[in-house]
C-alpha positions as CSV (number, residue, x, y, z in Angstrom):
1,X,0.0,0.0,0.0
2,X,1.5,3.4,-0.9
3,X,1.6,5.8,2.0
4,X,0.4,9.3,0.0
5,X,0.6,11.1,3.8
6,X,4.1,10.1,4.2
7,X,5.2,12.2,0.8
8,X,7.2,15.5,1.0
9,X,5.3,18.6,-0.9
10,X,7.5,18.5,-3.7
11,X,6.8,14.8,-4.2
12,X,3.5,15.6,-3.9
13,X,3.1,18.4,-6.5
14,X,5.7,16.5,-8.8
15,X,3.5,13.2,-8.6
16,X,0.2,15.6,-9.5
17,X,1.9,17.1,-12.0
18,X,2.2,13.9,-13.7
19,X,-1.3,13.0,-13.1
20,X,-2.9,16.4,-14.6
21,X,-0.2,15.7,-17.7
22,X,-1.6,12.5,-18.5
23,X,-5.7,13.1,-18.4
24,X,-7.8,14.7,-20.5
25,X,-8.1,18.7,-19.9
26,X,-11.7,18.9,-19.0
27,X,-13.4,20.9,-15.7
28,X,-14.8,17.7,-14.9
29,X,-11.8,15.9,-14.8
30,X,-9.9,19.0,-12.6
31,X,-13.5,19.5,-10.2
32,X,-13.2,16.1,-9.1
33,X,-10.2,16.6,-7.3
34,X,-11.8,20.6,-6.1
35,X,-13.8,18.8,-4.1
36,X,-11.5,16.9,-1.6
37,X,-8.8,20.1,-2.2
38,X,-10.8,23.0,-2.1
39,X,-8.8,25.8,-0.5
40,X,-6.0,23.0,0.3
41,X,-3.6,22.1,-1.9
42,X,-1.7,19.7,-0.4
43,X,-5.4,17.7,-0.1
44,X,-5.9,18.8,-3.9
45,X,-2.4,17.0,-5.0
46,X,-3.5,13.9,-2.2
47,X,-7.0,13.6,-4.5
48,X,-5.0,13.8,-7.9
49,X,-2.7,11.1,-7.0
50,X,-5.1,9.0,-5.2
51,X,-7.5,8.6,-8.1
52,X,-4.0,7.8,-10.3
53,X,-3.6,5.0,-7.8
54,X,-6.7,3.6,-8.2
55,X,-6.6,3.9,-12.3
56,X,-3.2,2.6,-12.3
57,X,-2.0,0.6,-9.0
58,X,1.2,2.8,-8.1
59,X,2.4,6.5,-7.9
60,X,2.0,8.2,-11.3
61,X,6.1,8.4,-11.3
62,X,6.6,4.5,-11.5
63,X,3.3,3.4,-13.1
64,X,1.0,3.7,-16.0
65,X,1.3,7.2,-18.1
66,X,2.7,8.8,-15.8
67,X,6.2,7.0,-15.7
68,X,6.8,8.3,-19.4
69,X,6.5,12.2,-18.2
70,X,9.8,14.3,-17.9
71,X,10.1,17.3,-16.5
72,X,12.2,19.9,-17.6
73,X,13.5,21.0,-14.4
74,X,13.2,18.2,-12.4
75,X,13.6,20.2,-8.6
């Protein structure tokens, strides 16, 4: 079981970051995730990467889509 609470903030936005890069751009598909995060971004990036976990069975930086994403800076 991955441990989401135990991630540092950068992990966190990082790991998001390759969630929102690998869905389709639609409000629905962003408001899903407004409504665990609202006003809370840490709980926003939690939601994001949560729902890739489900989709995918691991953090969006070793499974799925996500694995395939570089950044250009990576810190």
């Amino acid at each position: 079981m991955i441990d989401i609470d135990s991630l540092d903030t950068r992990t966190l936005q990082k790991e998001a970051a390759r969630v929102i890069s690998t869905m389709e751009a639609t409000s629905n598909n962003i408001y899903k995730f407004n409504k665990h995060g609202y006003n809370n971004s840490l709980n926003w990036y939690k939601a994001a990467i949560k729902w890739y976990v489900d989709r995918y069975g691991d953090l969006p930086s070793k499974a799925g889509p996500g694995k395939d994403i570089t950044f250009i800076i990576e810190n």
